[in-house]
C-alpha positions as CSV (number, residue, x, y, z in Angstrom):
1,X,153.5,-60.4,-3.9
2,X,153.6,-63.4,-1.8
3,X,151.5,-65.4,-3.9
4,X,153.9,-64.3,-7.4
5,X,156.8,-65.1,-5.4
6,X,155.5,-68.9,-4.5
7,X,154.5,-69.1,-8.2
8,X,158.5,-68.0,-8.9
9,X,159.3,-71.0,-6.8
10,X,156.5,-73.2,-8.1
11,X,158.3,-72.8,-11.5
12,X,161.9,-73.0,-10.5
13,X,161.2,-76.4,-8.2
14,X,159.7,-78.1,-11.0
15,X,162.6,-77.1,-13.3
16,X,165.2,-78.7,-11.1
17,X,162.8,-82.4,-10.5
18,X,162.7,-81.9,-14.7
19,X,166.2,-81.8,-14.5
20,X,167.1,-84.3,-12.4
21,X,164.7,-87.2,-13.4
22,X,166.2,-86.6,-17.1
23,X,169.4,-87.3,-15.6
24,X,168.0,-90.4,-13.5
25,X,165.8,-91.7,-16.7
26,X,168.3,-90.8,-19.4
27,X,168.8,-94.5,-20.6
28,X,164.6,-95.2,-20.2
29,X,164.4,-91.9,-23.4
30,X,162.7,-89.3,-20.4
31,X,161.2,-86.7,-22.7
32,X,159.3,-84.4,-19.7
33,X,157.4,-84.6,-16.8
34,X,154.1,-82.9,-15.1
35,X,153.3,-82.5,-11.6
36,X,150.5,-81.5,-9.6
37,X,149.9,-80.8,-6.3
38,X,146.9,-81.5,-4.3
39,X,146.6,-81.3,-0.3
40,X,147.5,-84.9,0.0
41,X,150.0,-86.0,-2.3
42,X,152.3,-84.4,-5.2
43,X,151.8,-86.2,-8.2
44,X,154.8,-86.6,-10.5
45,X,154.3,-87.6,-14.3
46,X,157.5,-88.7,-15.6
47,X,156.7,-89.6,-19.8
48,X,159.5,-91.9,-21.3
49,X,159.6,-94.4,-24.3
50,X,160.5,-97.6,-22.2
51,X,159.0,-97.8,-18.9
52,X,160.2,-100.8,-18.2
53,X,163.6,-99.2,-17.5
54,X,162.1,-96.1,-15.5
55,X,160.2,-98.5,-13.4
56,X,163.2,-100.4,-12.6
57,X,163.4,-104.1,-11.5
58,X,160.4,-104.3,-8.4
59,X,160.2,-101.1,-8.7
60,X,163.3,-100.5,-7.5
61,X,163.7,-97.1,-9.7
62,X,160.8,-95.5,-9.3
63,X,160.8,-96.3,-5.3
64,X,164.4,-94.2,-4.8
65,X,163.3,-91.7,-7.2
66,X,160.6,-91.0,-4.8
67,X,162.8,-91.1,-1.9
68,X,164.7,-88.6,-4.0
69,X,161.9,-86.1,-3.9
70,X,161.7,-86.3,-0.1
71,X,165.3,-85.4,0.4
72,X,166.4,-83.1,-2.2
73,X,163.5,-81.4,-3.0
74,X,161.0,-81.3,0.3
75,X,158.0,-83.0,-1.1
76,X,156.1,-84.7,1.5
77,X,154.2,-87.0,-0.4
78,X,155.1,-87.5,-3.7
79,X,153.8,-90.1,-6.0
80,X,155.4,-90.9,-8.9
81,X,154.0,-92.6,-12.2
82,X,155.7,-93.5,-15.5
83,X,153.8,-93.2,-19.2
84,X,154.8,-94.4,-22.3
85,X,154.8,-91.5,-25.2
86,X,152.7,-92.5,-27.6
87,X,154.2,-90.8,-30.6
88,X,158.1,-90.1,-30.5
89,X,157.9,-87.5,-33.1
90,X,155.6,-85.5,-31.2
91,X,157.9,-84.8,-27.9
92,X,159.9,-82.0,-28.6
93,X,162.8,-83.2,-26.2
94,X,163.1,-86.5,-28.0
95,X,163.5,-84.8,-30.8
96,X,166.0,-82.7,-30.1
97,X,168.3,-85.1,-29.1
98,X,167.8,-87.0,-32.1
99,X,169.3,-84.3,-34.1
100,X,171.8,-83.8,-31.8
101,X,172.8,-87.3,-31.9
102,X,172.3,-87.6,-35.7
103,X,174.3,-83.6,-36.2
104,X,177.5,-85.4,-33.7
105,X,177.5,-88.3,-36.1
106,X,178.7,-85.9,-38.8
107,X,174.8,-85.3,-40.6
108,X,174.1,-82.6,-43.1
109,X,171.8,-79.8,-40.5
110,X,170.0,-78.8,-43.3
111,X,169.3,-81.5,-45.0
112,X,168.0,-83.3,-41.3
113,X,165.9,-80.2,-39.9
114,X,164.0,-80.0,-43.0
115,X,163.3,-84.1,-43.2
116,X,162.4,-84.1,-39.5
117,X,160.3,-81.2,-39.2
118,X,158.4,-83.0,-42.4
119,X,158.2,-86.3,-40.3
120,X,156.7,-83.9,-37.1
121,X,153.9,-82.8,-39.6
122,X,153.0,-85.8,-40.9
123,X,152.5,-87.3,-38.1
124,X,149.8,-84.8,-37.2
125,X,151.3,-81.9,-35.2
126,X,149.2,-78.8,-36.1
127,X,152.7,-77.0,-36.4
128,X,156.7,-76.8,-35.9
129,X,159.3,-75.0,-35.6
130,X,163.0,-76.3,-35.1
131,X,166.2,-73.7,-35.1
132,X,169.6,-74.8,-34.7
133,X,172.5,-72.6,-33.7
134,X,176.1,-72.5,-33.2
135,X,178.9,-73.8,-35.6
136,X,177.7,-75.6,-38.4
137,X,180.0,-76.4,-40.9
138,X,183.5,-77.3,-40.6
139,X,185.9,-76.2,-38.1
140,X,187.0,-72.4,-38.6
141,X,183.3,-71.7,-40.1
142,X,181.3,-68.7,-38.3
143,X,178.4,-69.6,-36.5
144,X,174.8,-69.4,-38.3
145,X,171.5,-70.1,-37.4
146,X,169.2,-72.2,-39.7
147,X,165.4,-71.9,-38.4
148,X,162.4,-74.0,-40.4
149,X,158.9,-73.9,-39.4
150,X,155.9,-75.1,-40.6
151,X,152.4,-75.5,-39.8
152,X,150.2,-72.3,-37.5
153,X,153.3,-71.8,-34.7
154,X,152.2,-68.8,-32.4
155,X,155.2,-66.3,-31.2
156,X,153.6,-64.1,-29.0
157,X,150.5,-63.9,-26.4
158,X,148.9,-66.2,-23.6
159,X,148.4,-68.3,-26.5
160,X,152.3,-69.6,-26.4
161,X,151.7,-71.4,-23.8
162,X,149.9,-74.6,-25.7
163,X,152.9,-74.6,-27.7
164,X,155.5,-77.5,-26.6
165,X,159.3,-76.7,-26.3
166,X,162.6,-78.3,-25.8
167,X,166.0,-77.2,-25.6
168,X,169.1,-79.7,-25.9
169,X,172.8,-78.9,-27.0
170,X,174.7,-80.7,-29.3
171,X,178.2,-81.5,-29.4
172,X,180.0,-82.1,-32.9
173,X,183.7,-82.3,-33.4
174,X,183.8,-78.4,-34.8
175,X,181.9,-76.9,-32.2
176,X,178.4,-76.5,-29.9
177,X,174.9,-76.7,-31.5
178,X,172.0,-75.1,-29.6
179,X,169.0,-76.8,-31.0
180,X,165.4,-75.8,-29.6
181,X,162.2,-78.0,-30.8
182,X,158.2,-75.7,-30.8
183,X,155.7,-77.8,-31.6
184,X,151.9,-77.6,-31.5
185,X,150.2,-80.8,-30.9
186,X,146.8,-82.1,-33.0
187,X,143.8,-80.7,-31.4
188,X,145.2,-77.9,-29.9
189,X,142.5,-75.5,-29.4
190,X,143.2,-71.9,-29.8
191,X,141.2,-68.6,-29.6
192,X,138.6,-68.5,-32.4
193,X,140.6,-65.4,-34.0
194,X,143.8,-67.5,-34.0
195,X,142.2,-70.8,-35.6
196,X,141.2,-68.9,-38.4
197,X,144.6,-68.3,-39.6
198,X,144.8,-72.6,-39.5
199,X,141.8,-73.1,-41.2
200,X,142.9,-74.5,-44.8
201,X,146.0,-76.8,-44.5
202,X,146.7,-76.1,-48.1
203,X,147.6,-72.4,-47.1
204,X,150.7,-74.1,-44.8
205,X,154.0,-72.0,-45.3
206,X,157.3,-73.4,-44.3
207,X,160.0,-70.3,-43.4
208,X,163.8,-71.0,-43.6
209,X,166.2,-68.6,-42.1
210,X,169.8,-68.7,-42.3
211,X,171.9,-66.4,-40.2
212,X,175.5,-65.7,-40.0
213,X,176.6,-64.3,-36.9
214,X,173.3,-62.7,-35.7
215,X,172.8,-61.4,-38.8
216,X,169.7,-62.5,-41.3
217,X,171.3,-63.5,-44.7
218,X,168.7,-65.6,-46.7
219,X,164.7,-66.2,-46.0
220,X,162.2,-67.5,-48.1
221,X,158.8,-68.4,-48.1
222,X,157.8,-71.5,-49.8
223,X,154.0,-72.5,-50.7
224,X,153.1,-76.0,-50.1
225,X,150.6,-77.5,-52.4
C-alpha cells in the first residue's frame, strides 16, 4: 500500500515539474521532460527545439530552474539538462499546439488533421492518431469530434504505454478545441503477437470519425495503397 501510494505521488510530482517547466520554457518550444531518480541526484530531462533559450544567457535559466526544484518541489539534488528534439513532427506536444495555433488562425480542422497526421507518417512514426473536439465550425454550431488515425495505434493493454501523448486546448474565436496527439515512434518494439498486426505497411488503414454531440455520425475506413 505504501509503496502504490509513493508511486501515486511519483506520478503526480512529475506532472506538476511537466507543468511548470512548460510554463518556464514556453518561448524555448518545451515539448516534455523525463526524470529519474537515483540516490544521489534527480535527473531532469527537459527536451525543447532551441536550447539556447532554455539554457539562458550563462546559464542563467537553467541555474533558477534548478533552484526552482529545491523550493517548490523538495528535490534535493536535482540536475537539470536540456536536448534538442530531433524531429518536430514526432513530439506529440509540439504538435498539438501547432494545430491549435494554425485552428485559432481561422484553418479548416479537417483539412489540417488529415495533412498533419500525413506529415507524422512520413516522417517515420510507426502510427498516429490525432482527435480534436469542441466547437468546430462557426459560432452557434454544435460541438463534434473529428478523430484520424493511421498507422498500428494500440488502445488497450500494458502495451499503451510506448505510445506518446499530448494534450493541449485551443482557443478560436467560436469556441474551445480539445486536441490530443497518440503517436508511436519508429522502432517501437511491441509484443511479437502485436507486431504481427504491423507487419506489411501496405495493409495501413486510416479511420476518420466525426461526432456530433457524443454521438458517432460518419466513419470510414479507407485502404491506402
Amino acid at each position: 500500500m505504501i509503496t502504490h501510494k509513493k508511486f501515486i505521488d511519483d506520478l503526480v510530482v512529475k506532472s506538476n515539474i511537466s507543468k511548470y517547466m512548460e510554463k518556464k520554457l514556453q518561448k524555448a518550444g518545451f515539448s516534455r521532460v523525463e526524470i529519474q531518480k537515483t540516490p544521489v541526484i534527480t535527473r531532469i530531462t527537459a527536451y525543447v527545439t532551441n536550447p539556447g533559450k532554455a539554457i539562458g544567457r550563462g546559464g542563467e535559466t537553467i541555474d533558477s530552474l534548478t533552484e526552482s526544484m529545491k523550493r517548490r518541489f523538495g528535490i534535493e539534488n536535482p540536475q537539470i539538462s536540456v536536448v534538442e528534439v530531433k524531429n518536430e513532427m514526432l513530439e506529440p506536444r509540439i504538435v498539438a499546439k501547432n494545430i491549435a495555433r494554425s485552428l485559432e488562425r481561422g484553418n479548416n480542422a479537417r483539412r489540417l488533421l488529415h495533412m498533419t497526421i500525413k506529415d507524422i507518417i512520413s516522417n517515420g512514426a510507426m502510427g498516429a492518431e490525432i482527435i480534436a473536439k469542441g466547437k468546430l465550425a462557426a459560432k452557434g454550431a454544435r460541438a463534434k469530434t473529428i478523430k484520424v488515425r493511421q498507422g498500428y495505434l494500440p488502445k488497450s493493454g500494458d502495451v499503451v504505454k510506448l505510445v506518446d501523448e499530448a494534450k493541449v486546448a485551443s482557443y478560436p474565436k467560436y469556441g474551445a478545441i480539445g486536441i490530443q496527439v497518440r503517436i508511436v515512434q519508429a522502432g517501437t518494439v511491441f509484443p511479437q503477437d502485436k507486431r504481427k498486426k504491423f507487419k506489411d505497411a501496405k495493409k495501413q488503414k486510416r479511420f476518420i470519425v466525426e461526432a456530433g454531440e457524443g454521438e458517432e455520425q460518419m466513419k470510414s475506413n479507407i485502404n491506402q495503397e
